[in-house]
C-alpha positions in Angstrom: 38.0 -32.4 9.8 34.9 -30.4 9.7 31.8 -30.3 7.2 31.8 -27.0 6.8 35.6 -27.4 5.1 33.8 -30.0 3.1 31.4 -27.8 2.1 34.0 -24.5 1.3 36.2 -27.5 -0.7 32.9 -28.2 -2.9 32.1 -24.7 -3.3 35.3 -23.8 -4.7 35.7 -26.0 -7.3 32.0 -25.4 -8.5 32.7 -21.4 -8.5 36.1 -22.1 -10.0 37.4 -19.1 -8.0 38.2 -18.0 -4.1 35.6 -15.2 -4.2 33.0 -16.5 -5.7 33.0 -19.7 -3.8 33.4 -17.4 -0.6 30.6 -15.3 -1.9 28.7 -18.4 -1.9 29.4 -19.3 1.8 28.5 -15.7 2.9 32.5 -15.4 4.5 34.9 -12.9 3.4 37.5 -14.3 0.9 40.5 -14.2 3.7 38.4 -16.3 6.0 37.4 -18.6 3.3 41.1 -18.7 2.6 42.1 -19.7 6.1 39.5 -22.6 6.0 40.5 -24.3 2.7 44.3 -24.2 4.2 42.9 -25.9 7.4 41.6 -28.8 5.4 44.7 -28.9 3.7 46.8 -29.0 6.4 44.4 -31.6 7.5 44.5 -33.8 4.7 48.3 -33.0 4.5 48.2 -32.0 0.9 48.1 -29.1 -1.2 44.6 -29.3 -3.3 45.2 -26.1 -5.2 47.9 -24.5 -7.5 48.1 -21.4 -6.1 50.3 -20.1 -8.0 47.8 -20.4 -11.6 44.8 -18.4 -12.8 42.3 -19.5 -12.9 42.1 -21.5 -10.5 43.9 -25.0 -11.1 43.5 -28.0 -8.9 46.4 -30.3 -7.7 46.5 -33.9 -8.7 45.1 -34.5 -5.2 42.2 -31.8 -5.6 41.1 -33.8 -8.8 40.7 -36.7 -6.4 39.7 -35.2 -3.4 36.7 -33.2 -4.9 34.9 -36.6 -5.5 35.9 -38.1 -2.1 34.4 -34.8 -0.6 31.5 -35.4 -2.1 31.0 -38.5 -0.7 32.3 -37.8 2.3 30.2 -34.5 3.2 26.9 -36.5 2.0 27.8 -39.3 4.5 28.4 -36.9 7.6 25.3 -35.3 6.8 23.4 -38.9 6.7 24.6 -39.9 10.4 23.9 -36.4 11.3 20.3 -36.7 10.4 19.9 -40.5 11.8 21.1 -39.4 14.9 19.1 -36.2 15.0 16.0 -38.7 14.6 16.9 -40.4 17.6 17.6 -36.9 19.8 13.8 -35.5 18.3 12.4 -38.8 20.2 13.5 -37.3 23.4 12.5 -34.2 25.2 15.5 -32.1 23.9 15.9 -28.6 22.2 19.0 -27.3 20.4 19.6 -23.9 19.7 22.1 -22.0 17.6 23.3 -18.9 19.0 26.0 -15.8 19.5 27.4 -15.5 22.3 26.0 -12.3 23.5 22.5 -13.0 23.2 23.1 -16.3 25.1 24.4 -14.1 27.8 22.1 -11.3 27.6 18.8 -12.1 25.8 18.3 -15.7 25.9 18.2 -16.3 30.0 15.2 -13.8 30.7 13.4 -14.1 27.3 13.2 -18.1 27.4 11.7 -17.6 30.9 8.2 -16.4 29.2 8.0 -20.2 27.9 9.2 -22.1 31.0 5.4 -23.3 31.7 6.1 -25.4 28.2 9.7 -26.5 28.6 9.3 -28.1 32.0 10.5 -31.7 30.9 12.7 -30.5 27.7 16.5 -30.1 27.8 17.8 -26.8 25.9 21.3 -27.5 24.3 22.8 -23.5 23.5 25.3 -24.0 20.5 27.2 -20.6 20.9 29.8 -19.8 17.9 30.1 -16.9 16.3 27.4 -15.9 13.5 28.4 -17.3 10.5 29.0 -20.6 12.0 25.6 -20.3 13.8 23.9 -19.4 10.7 25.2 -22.6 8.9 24.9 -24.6 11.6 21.1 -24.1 11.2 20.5 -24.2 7.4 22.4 -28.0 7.5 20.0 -28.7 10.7 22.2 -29.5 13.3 19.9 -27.2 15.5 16.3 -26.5 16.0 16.5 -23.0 16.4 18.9 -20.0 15.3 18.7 -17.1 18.0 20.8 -14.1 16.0 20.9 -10.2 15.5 20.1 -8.9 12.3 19.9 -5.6 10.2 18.3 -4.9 7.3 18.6 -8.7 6.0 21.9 -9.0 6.0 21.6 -12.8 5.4 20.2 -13.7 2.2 20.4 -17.3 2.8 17.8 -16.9 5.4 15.4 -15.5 2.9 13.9 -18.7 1.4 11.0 -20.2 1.8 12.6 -23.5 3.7 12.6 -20.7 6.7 10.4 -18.8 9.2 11.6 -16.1 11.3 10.3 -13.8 14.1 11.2 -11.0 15.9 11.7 -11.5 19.1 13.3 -8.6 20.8 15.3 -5.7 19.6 19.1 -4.0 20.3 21.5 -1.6 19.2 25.4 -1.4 18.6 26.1 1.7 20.9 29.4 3.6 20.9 31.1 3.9 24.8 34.2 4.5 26.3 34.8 4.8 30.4 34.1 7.7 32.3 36.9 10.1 33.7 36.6 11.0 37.2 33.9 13.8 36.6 31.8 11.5 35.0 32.2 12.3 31.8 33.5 10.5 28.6 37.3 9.8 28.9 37.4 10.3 25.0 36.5 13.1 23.3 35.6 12.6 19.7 36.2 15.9 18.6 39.4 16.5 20.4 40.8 13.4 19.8 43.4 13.9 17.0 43.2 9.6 16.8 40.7 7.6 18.4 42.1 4.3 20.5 39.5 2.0 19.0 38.5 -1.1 20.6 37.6 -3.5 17.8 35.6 -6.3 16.6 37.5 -8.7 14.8 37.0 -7.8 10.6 35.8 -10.9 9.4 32.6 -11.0 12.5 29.0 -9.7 12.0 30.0 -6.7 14.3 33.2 -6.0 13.0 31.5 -5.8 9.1 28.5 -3.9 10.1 30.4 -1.5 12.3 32.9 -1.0 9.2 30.2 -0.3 6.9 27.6 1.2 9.5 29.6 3.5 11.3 33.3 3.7 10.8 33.0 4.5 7.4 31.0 7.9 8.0 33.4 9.5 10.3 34.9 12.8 9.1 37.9 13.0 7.5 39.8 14.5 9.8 39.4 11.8 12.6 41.6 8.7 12.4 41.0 6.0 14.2 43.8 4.1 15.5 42.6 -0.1 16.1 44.4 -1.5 19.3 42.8 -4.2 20.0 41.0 -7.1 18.0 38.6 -9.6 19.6 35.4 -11.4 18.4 34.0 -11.9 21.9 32.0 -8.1 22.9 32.6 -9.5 26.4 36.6 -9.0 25.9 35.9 -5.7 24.6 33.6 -4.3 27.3 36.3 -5.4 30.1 38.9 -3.3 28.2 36.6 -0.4 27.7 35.8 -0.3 31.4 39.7 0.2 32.1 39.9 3.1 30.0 41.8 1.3 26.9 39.6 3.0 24.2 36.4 3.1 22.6 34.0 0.4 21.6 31.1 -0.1 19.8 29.2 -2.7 21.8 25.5 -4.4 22.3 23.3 -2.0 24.4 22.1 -4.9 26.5 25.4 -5.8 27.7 26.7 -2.3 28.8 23.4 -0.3 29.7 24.0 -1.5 33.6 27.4 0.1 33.6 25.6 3.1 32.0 23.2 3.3 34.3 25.8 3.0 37.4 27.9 6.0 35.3 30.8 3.5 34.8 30.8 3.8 30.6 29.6 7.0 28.8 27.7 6.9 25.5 30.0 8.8 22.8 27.0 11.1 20.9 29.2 12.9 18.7 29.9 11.7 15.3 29.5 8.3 16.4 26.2 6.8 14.9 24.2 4.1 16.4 23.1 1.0 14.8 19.4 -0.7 15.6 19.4 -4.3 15.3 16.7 -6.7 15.5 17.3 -9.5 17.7 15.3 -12.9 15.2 14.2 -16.3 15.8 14.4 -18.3 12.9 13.4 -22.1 12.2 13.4 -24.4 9.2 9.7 -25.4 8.7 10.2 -29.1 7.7 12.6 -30.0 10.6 11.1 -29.6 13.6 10.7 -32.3 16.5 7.5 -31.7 18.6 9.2 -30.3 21.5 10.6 -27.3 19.0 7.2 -27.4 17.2 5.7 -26.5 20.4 8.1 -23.9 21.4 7.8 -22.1 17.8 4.0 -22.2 18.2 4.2 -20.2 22.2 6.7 -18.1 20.7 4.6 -17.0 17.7 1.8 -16.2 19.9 3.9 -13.6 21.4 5.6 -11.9 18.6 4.7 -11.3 14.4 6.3 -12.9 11.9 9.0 -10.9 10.4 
């Protein structure tokens, strides 16, 4: 059982409909889907008639949708008395992706080391929609996550302060061939082996909106491989399996070193700022702190 399930369950049956309640969780409806039919494989019941429209609950939805309630409000009550007890010690906990606890967050939370001498930082690294509701049901201190062009609404309330703390950019590459150049040609590739970010990620939207979407015409792009980790992608790009859109700070080195080729044509980049964000009314002082060295450094956003 998770919360979050809790929370999809609740949502649904105030929206009355799968995409508006996934609409409401910022997750794509087939994602929002697959989460509702984990809680009822959970529960071992069926809490919707799927086969009705609008949507219809089951006998055991009636019930459930009470008992969730309930349920989610006490999870989040423990959560919080036990969260008391962790802001009594010296501890930090931060929400994160993956990449940027790889490639950002080692080096950048070395400028505050002089203030985090006695603290312990817990890194929560999911993916970025769990990150991101991780943090506005504050199970963590801090959420550490790209952005472009706001693409979180629910991070634009007044509840939360953010600042920029460093800046990327989704690059295309592919491996070099033995001259040194890029293995794929975009203009003489009839289809391009594409190396993919899972649809339902941050990267595998934004490069579907951002990028795929203004190739020509005339060049297909063929997907043959799916992951949600850049990592896994990189390692596949660097044997020659395709092309990849990927994080600029995590391939750069092999750029440099003349292992991966930017692709220039067609191909568009994407910037992306790289934010800090903190709810202002849950902080411990050891995060309080933190947030205060940080904002010397940086402007708000």
């Amino acid at each position: 059982m998770e919360l979050k399930w809790l929370k999809d369950y609740l949502a649904l049956v105030e929206q009355g409909s799968f995409s508006k309640a996934a609409a409401k969780r910022f997750v794509t409806q087939p994602a929002f889907s697959r989460r509702i039919r984990s809680l009822e494989a959970w529960l071992g019941v069926s809490l919707v008639e799927r086969n009705q429209y609008p949507l219809v609950l089951t006998a055991a939805g009636d019930v459930f949708a009470d008992r969730a309630k309930t349920l989610a409000d006490t999870m989040l009550l423990c959560r919080e008395q036990l969260r008391s007890m962790q802001h009594q010690q010296n501890e930090i906990t931060l929400s994160s992706q993956q990449t940027l606890a790889v490639s950002f967050f080692p080096n950048w939370v070395e400028n505050f080391s002089a203030q985090l001498t006695d603290t312990l930082i817990h890194m929560n690294t999911v993916d970025l929609h769990e990150a991101v509701e991780t943090f506005l049901g504050a199970s963590s201190d801090f959420l550490l996550c790209y952005n472009t062009a706001n693409i979180f609404k629910q991070l634009l309330v007044d509840e939360v302060e953010s600042l920029q703390v460093g800046v990327d950019e989704l690059v295309p590459v592919c491996a070099a061939n033995e001259e040194g150049a890029a293995l794929f040609k975009v203009a003489e590739q009839q289809v391009l082996p594409m190396l993919s970010h899972t649809p339902e990620s941050f990267f595998g939207q934004l490069i579907a909106v951002k990028c795929l979407s203004k190739l020509p015409s005339s060049i297909q792009i063929k997907h043959c491989y799916q992951s949600s980790l850049s990592e896994a992608l990189k390692a596949l790009v660097l044997k020659g399996k395709g092309i990849a859109y990927l994080p600029r700070s995590i391939v750069q080195q092999e750029i440099n070193t003349g292992k991966l080729v930017l692709i220039e044509d067609f191909l568009v980049r994407v910037p992306l700022q790289i934010n800090l964000y903190r709810l202002k009314h849950s902080q411990s002082l050891q995060a309080q702190q933190l947030w205060e060295q940080v904002t010397k450094t940086v402007v708000s956003c």
